[in-house]
N, C-alpha and C positions, 0 to 999 in steps of 0.2 A: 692171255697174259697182258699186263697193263703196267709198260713202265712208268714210274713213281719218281721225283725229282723231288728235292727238299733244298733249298736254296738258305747256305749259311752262311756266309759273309757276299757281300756287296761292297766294293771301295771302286771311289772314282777318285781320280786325278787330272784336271784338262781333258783332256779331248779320249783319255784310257778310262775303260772301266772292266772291272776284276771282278768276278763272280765265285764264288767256292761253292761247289752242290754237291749230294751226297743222293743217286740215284740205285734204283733198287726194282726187281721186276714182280717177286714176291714176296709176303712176309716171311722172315729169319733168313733171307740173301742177302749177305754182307754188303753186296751191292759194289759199288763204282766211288769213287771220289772224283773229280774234275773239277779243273781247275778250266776257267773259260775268259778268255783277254780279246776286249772288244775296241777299236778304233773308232771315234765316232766323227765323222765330217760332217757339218750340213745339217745335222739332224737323221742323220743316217749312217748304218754302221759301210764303214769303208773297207775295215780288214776286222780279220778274225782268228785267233790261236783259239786254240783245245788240246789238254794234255787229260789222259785219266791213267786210272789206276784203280784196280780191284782191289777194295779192300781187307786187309790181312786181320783176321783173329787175334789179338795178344792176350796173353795171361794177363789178368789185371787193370788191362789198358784198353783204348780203344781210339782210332783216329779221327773222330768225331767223339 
């Protein structure tokens, strides 16, 4: 098994930087969404958040 990251948004702000990725372990796995909030001091990350969420199927839609 090989997990698979796909990095869709990037935004920095100061010293914050916000990642949006869209991970997945096989082909047709809905996979994960995460959200990933980085603190950077120094040139080095000082803190770190991580929220995810399994991707949900919609009719029509999709969150990605």
């Amino acid at each position: 098994m090989t997990l698979r990251c796909l990095p869709l948004r990037v935004i920095a702000d100061g010293d914050l930087v916000f990642l949006f990725v869209h991970s997945w372990n096989t082909p047709g796995d809905p996979g994960r969404a995460i959200g990933e909030i980085f603190r950077v001091e120094n040139g080095r990350v000082a803190e770190h958040w991580e929220v995810m969420q399994t991707v949900v199927k919609m009719e029509g839609r999709s969150m990605f």
